[in-house]
Phi, psi and omega in degrees: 000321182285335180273008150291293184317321201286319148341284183298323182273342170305327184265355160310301171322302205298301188308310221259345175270327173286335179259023165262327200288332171292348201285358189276313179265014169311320177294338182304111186294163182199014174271335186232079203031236221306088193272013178214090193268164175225121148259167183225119172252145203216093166271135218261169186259081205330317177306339165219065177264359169289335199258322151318309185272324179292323163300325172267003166270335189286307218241303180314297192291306191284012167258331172312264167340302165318314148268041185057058164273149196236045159341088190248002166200188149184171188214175161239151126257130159248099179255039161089003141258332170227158167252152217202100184256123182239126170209149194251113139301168167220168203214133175282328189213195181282331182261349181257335164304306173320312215265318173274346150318314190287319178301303211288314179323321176270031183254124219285309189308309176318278197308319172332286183315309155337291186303304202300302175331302204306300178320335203274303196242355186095214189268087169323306163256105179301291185230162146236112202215113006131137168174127188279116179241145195249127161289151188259166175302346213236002203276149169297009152258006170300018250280143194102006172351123153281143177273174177307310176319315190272002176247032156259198232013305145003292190274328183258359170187152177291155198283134155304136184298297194312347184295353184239141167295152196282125159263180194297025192233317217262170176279357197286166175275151175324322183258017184248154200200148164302159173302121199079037175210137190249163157233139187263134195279000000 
C-alpha cells in the first residue's frame, strides 16, 4: 500500500511538473511551419530614401537571400515625423536567425557596399531595431487555431477535436466554431 501512495504522489509531481513546464507556450501557435518571424525597423534619414532603397533593393536583399533570408513583406511609414522601412523575416528557429545575421553582418561585399554608400551619401539609417515574434494560438493565421477557451483546456487537460475553432481551410464562416468550441473576440 504504501508504495502505492509513493507511486501516485511521484506521479502528481511528474503531472504538475509537465504542465507547469508548457505554461509558457499555451499561447503558441506551432501548427503552422515557420515559428518565428523578425520584424524589422529602420528609420531611414528622410534625405536620403532615394539612396536607401536603391541599396536594399540592389544589394541588401540579394546579400540576404545569399544567406538564406526569408523576406515575407515590407512597407515604408512616414508619419511625417519619421520615415520608417518596415519589413518582416520568417525564421525557422532562433539560432538559424542569429547565425545568419552575424553572416550577413560579416559579409565582406555587405560592408563594402556600407562603406561606399556611407561615402556616397552620408547616413542612410538613423536607428534600426529588430524584435523576434511568435504567433500566438488565437491569431487568424494560425492554422487549427484555438480560442482563448480553448488554450486555457489546453493547460488543464488534452484537447478534444471540438475545443478548435474552424480555420481558414474549412467552409465555416470566420464566426462559426466546431461543436463545443467558442471564439473569444
Amino acid at each position: 500500500m504504501r508504495n502505492v501512495v509513493i507511486l501516485l504522489f511521484l506521479s502528481l509531481i511528474a503531472l504538475t511538473t509537465s504542465a507547469g513546464a508548457s505554461e509558457p507556450d499555451r499561447f503558441v501557435c506551432h501548427s503552422n511551419g515557420s515559428s518565428l518571424q523578425q520584424l524589422r525597423i529602420y528609420e531611414i534619414n528622410r534625405a536620403n530614401q532615394d539612396a536607401f532603397h536603391q541599396r536594399f533593393q540592389d544589394h541588401a536583399l540579394r546579400i540576404m537571400r545569399r544567406h538564406g533570408f526569408s523576406v515575407i513583406d515590407m512597407w515604408e511609414s512616414d508619419t511625417g515625423e519619421k520615415l520608417q522601412f518596415v519589413y518582416v523575416l520568417s525564421w525557422p528557429d532562433r539560432a538559424t536567425m542569429d547565425a545568419r545575421w552575424k553572416a550577413f553582418l560579416a559579409d565582406k561585399e555587405w560592408i563594402e557596399i556600407k562603406r561606399r554608400t556611407a561615402a556616397a551619401s552620408g547616413e542612410l539609417v538613423r536607428e534600426a531595431n529588430g524584435q523576434p515574434l511568435v504567433r500566438v494560438s488565437y491569431s487568424p493565421a494560425c492554422k487549427g487555431r484555438l480560442s482563448i477557451r480553448g488554450a486555457r483546456l489546453a493547460h488543464s487537460r488534452a484537447l478534444r477535436a471540438d475545443d478548435y475553432v474552424a480555420d481558414s481551410t474549412t467552409t465555416a464562416s470566420p464566426t462559426e466554431t466546431r461543436p463545443g468550441a467558442t471564439v473569444d473576440p
